[in-house]
NUVEX-79973 format. One line per field, with one value per residue (C-alpha): x, y, z. Coordinates in steps of 0.1 Angstrom, whole numbers, always signed. Example, Ala and Ser with C-alpha at 12.3 -4.5 7.8 and 13.67 -1.06 7.14 Angstrom:
2
x: (+123	+137)
y: (-45	-11)
z: (+78	+71)
//
This chain:
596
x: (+756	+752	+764	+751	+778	+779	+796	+799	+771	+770	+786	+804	+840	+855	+863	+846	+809	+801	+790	+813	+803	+825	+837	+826	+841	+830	+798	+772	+753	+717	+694	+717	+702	+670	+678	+714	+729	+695	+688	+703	+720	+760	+787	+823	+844	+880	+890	+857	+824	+795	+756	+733	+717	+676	+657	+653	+690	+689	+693	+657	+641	+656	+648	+681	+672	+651	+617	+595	+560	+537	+498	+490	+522	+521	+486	+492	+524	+511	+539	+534	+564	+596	+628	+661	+691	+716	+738	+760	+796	+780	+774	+739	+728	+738	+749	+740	+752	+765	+778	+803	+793	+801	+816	+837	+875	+903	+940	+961	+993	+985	+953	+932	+892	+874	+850	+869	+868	+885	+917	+920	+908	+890	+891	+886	+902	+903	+933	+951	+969	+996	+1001	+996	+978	+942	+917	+895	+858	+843	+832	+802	+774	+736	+709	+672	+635	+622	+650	+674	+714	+741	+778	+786	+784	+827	+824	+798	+804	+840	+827	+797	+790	+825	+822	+835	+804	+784	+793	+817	+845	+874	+898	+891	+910	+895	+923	+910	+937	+938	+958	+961	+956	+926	+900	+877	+857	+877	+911	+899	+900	+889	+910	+907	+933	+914	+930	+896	+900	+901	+877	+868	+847	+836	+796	+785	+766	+747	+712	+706	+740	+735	+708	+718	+745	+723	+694	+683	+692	+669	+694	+685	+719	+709	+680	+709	+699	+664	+659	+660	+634	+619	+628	+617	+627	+658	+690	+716	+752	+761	+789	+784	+784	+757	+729	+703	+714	+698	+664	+651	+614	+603	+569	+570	+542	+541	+529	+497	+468	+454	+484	+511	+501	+515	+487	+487	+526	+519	+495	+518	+543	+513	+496	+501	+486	+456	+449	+425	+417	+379	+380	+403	+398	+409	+438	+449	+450	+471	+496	+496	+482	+450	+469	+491	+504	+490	+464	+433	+416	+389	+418	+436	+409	+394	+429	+426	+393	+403	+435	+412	+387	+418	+434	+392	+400	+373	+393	+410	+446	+451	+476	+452	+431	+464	+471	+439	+443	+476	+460	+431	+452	+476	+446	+436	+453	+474	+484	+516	+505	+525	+538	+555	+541	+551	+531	+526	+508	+497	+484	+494	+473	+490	+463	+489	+501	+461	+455	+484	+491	+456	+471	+443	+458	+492	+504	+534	+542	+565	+571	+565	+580	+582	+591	+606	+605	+622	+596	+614	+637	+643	+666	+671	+644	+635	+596	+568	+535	+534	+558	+544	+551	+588	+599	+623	+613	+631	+630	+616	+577	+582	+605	+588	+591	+566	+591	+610	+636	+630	+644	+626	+634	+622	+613	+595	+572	+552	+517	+501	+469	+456	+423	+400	+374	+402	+419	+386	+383	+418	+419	+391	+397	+403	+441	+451	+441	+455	+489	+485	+469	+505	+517	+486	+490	+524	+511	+488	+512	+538	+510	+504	+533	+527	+491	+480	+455	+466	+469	+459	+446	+476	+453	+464	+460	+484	+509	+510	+509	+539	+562	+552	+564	+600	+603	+597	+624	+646	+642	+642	+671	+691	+676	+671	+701	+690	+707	+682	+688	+679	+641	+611	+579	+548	+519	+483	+462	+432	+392	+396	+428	+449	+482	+517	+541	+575	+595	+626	+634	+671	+694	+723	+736	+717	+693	+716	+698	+666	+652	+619	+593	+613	+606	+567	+576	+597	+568	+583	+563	+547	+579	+596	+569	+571	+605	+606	+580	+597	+634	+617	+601	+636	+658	+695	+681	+656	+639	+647	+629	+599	+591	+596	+565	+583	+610	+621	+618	+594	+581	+564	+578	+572	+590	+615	+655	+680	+683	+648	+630	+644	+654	+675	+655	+655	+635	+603	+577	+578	+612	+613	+582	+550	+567	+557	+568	+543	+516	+528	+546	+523	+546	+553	+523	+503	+511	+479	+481	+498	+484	+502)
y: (+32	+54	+43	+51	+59	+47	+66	+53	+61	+83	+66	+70	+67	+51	+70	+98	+116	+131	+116	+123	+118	+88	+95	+79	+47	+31	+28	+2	+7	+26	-8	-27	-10	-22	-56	-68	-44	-28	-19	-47	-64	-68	-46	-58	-26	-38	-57	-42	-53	-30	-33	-3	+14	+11	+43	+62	+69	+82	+120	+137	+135	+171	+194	+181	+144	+125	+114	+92	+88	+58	+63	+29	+16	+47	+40	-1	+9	+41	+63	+96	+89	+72	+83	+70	+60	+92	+87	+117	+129	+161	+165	+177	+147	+128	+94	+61	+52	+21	+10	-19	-50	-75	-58	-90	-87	-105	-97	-120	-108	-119	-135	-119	-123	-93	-61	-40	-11	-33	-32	+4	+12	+47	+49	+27	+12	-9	-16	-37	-10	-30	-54	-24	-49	-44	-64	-92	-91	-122	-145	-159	-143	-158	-149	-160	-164	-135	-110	-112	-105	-106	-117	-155	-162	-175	-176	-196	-217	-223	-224	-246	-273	-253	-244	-207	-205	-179	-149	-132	-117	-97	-123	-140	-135	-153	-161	-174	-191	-210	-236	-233	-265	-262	-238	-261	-251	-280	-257	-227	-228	-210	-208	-187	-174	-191	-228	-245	-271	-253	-260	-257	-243	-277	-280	-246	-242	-269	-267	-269	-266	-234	-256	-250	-230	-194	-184	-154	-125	-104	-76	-52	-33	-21	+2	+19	+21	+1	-22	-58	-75	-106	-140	-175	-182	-208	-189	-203	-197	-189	-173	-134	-135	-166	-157	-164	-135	-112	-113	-85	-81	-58	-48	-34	-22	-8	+25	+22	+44	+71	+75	+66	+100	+129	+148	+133	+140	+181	+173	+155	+183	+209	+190	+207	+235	+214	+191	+213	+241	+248	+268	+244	+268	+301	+281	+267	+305	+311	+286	+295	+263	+274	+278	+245	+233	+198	+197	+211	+227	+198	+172	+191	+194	+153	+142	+163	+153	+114	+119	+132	+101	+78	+95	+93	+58	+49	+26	-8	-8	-44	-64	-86	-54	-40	-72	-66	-31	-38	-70	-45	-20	-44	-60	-23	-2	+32	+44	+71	+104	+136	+144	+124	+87	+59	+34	+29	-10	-17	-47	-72	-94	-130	-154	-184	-179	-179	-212	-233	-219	-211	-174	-152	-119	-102	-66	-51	-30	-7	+15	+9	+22	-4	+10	-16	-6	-19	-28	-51	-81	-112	-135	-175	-178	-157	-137	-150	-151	-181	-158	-122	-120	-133	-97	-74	-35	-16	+16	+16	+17	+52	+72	+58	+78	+91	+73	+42	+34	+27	+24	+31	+18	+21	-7	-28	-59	-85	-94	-129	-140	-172	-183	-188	-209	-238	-231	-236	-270	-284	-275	-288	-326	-347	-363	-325	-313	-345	-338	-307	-319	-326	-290	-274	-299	-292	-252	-259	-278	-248	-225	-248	-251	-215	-215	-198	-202	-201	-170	-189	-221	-233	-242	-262	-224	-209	-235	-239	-201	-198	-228	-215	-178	-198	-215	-184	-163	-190	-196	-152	-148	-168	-146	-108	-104	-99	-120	-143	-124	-91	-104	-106	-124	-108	-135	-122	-152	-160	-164	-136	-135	-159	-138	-131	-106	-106	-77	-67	-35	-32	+4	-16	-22	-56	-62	-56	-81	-63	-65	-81	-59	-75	-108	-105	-75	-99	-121	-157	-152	-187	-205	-188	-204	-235	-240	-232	-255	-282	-270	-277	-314	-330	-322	-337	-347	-370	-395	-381	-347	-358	-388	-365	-366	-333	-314	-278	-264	-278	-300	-275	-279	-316	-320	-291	-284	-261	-280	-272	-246	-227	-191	-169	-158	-124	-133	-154	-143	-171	-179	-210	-229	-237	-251	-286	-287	-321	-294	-281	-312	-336	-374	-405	-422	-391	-371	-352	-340	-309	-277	-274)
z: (+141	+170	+203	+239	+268	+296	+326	+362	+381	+414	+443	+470	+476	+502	+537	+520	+526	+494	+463	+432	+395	+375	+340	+311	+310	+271	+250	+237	+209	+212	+203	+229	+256	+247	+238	+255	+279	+293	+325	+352	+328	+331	+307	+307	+298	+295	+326	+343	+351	+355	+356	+341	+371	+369	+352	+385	+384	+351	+343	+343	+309	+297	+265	+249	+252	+217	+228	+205	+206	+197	+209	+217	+234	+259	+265	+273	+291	+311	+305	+284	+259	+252	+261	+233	+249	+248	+217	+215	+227	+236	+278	+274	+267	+295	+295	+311	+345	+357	+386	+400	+394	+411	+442	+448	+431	+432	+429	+402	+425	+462	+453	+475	+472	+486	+480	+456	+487	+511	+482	+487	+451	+445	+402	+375	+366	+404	+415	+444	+465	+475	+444	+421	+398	+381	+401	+382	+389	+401	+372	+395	+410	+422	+405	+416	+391	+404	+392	+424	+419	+445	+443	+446	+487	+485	+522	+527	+500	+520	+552	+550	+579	+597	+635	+618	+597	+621	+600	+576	+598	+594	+608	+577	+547	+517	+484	+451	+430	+396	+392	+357	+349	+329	+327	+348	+381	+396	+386	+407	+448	+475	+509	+543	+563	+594	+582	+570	+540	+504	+482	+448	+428	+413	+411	+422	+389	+395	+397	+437	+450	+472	+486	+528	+519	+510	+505	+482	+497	+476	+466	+437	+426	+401	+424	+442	+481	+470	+508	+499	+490	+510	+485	+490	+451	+452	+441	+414	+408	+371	+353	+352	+314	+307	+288	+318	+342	+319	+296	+282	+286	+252	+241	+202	+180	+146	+141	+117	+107	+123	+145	+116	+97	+90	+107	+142	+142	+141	+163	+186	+181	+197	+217	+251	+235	+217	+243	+266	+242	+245	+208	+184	+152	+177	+190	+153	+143	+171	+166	+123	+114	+98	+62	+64	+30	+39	+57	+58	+93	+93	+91	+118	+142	+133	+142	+178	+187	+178	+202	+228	+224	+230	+265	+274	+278	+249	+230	+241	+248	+254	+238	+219	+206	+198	+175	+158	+149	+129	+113	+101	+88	+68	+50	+34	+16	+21	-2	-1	+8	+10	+40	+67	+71	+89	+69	+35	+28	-6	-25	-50	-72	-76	-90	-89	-53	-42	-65	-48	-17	-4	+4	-6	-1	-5	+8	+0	+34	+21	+47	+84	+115	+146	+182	+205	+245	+277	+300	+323	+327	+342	+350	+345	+320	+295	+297	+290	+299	+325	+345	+348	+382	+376	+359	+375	+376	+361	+389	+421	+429	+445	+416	+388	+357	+329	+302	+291	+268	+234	+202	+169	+135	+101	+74	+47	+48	+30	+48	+37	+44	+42	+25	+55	+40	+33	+66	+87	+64	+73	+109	+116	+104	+137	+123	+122	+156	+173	+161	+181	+209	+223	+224	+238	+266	+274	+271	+298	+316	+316	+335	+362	+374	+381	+391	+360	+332	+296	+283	+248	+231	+211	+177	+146	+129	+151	+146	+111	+102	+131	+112	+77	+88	+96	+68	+48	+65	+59	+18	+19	+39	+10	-20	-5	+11	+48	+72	+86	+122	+105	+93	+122	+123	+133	+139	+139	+145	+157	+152	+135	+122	+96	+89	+90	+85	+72	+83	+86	+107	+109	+106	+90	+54	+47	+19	-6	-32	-33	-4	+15	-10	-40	-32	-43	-70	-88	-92	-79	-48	-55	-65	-34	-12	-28	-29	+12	+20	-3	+19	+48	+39	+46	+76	+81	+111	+97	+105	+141	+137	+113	+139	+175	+198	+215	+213	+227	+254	+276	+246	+233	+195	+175	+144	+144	+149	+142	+108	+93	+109	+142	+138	+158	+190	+178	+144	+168	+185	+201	+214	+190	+203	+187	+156	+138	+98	+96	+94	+67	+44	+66	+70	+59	+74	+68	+31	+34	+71	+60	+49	+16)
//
């Protein structure tokens, strides 16, 4: 597994003008700095705490560093390629910097509670210069819903209503003890040097507490000297390692046909010398491709003159269009050609899975290449589309780069597709679109909150196919061998879409049982279906989960829990929402509401 190093970033040391360059100080693994530890998101190092510094304080994109290209991303994204996290012991390819995070330390010896300057420490690891003992960085910070971080306000939290509370001054000296009685906030309290009452740290986490105590102060640390930003968004105390300080905000898209073959890839490899020639045959001859061993002059030049068509702007890079592509390329076939190719999706005939399942079409996809990029964050709740303007950057407006970060990785696939003439039949009986009626309705209300339209109509179709895709990842992850964290679902659905993909696109040892491709060759697709649907018809948690009028987050689930159907968050395209099993197995007072 290759790993990605991380080495302080430039800073200043105190009492000193120049900037200096840290040394490395550990290393994350390449797909974590896509997915965990990406850019504003925490690191502890031993005793340490640092956060990855935003793009614009990465090394220049240099002739050492692995770029990796996928048309249609760079063309939704606007950036010209994508840049892998350095993953190499060698210096030339530069590392990632980081920088102190949170600034607020305390010593375990006198108990001082300061900046980690004020303590006299100029190397890692920080140090307390009288105590000689390694500070401990502060286990709170405040965190805001539009991206905001800044270290927990101890002196105002100490000082509130106090005649002393006009500002942070030198005359006071803050100390942070544990009592060691438990690990409880109630165990860990603040005093000042000025006299005022301790306090604890009991309730800070709660949901308004900073309420008159701080406001956001708008600070992005991760932007270097970036000026502040102007906040109105309500900020919230949480431990520096919760989950909600950092979400990763990741586009992905699997490569497919035109831009998946061999052809476009030596095209890609020339195309600064392609791109405005006015003679391609003249400039083929002078790069000695005219006599390639596998590919013909015509195929050379139809590839070129199709990339030029798509930087024309003359084809639709949205995300929907996007969607639609990949659901057109996994219905037909391509077959394995010679040369390099990134997809390779052929069918199989199953006249029994078609006759009881109502799924009309199965490809085995047994090659395909996914890229996953970093295209923000945020920070309390994870993104989604009732928050777009809720994501943290992840440089500043004024050194924004011609990359981002992302990881690719190489896998198999089965694509089902459903028999549209019986889908259009059961989604449209009134019983089936009033069990959904619920979940589109707390949809909607999700967006206003926000002042924001839907971004979809959540459809009997959508939600059925969704729950169906989990139930199937469950029954595979027990026969293939895949952990259930290492398969993905990829729903294409729609008017003009009724499918799924199961994937999995992981570079470690799983699938030692055959893998994803095996489950149809082996030919107990059907069975496999049936016996998941039939896993899913009873839950532990019954007659509490089949009889739920909501569930999830922000009630947007019915009859679903972590006994039946929820995945890990890395597996769903839809953080765990949209799900109801009753549309599949239908329920006691209705047998024949389901699909199946």
């Amino acid at each position: 597994m290759e790993s990605a190093r991380c080495r302080r970033g430039v800073h200043h040391l105190p009492g000193q003008g120049n900037t200096v360059k840290g040394k490395p100080i550990g290393g994350v693994r390449r797909a974590q700095l896509i997915t965990t530890y990406g850019v504003g998101s925490l690191i502890a190092v031993g005793s340490e705490s640092f956060m990855v510094a935003g793009l614009d304080r990465w090394s220049e994109l240099g002739p050492y560093d692995q770029t990796i290209h996928e048309r249609r991303l760079e063309k939704e994204l606007g950036v010209q390629c994508f840049r892998l996290p350095p993953a190499s012991d060698s210096d030339k390819y530069g590392d990632v910097p980081v920088i102190r995070f949170p600034e607020a330390q305390s010593c375990p010896g006198c108990n001082r509670l300061a900046k980690a300057r004020f303590f006299g420490a100029t190397r890692s690891p920080a140090k307390c210069k009288e105590c000689d003992r390694e500070l401990v960085p502060s286990r709170f910070v405040v965190c805001c819903a539009a991206g905001h971080i800044d270290d927990f306000p101890y002196f105002r939290w100490l000082h509130k209503g106090a005649t002393t509370a006009s500002g942070e001054s030198r005359d006071h000296d803050l100390k942070l003890r544990a009592t060691g009685r438990s690990a409880s906030l109630g165990d860990i309290e603040i005093s000042c040097s000025c006299g005022v009452r301790p306090v604890t740290m009991e309730g800070a986490l709660r949901k308004g507490a900073l309420k008159g105590t701080t406001s956001c102060t708008g600070r992005r640390p991760w932007l270097g000297d970036a000026s502040e930003e102007d906040c109105e968004e309500p900020p919230r105390a949480m431990q520096r390692g919760a989950s909600g300080v950092w979400f990763s905000d990741v586009r992905s898209a699997l490569s497919i046909p035109p831009w998946s073959e061999g052809v476009q890839k030596l095209v890609e490899r020339n195309w600064k010398s392609l791109r405005r020639a006015p003679d391609l045959r003249e400039r083929l001859e002078e790069l000695d491709l005219t006599n390639h061993r596998l590919y013909s002059v015509e195929e050379i030049i139809q590839a070129v003159e199709r990339r030029r068509q798509d930087e024309a702007g003359l084809s639709d890079g949205s995300e929907p269009a996007l969607k639609l592509e990949e659901y057109r390329a996994l219905t037909r076939t391509t077959e394995e050609k010679p040369g390099k190719q990134d997809f390779v999706c052929v069918p199989w005939l199953d006249d029994k899975v078609a006759t009881e399942h109502g799924i009309n079409q199965v490809m085995r996809v047994k090659r395909l290449r996914e890229v996953r990029v970093l295209k923000g964050f945020s920070r309390l709740a994870a993104p989604s589309a009732d928050n777009p303007n809720r994501r943290a950057a992840l440089y500043t407006a004024e050194n924004r780069p011609d990359w981002l970060p992302a990881i690719e990785v190489i896998g198999e696939g089965v694509f089902l597709r459903l028999d549209t003439t019986r889908l259009i039949a059961w989604e449209s009986r009134a019983e089936v679109r009033a069990r959904v009626a619920p979940i589109d309705a707390a949809y909607r209300e999700r967006f206003a909150r926000f002042g924001l339209t839907p971004d979809k109509e959540i459809t009997p179709r959508l939600v059925m196919i969704h729950t169906l895709a989990h139930s199937i990842i469950n029954e595979w992850s027990l026969d293939s061998g895949y952990p259930t964290a290492s398969l993905r679902e990829r729903l294409y659905v729609s008017n003009e879409m009724s499918g799924l993909l199961i994937y999995t696109a992981t570079s470690d040892s799983a699938g030692s049982l055959g893998g994803i491709v095996a489950q149809v060759e082996s030919g107990n697709l059907a069975t496999s279906i049936r016996t998941a649907i039939e896993r899913i018809s009873w839950c532990s948690a019954d007659p509490l989960c089949a009889e739920s009028d909501a569930s999830g987050t922000d009630n947007l689930n019915r009859a679903a829990c972590h006994s039946c159907v929820l995945l890990p968050e890395t597996s769903c395209e839809e953080f765990n929402t949209l799900l109801d099993r009753a549309l599949l197995t239908g329920t006691l007072d209705q047998p024949d509401l389901g699909f199946f």
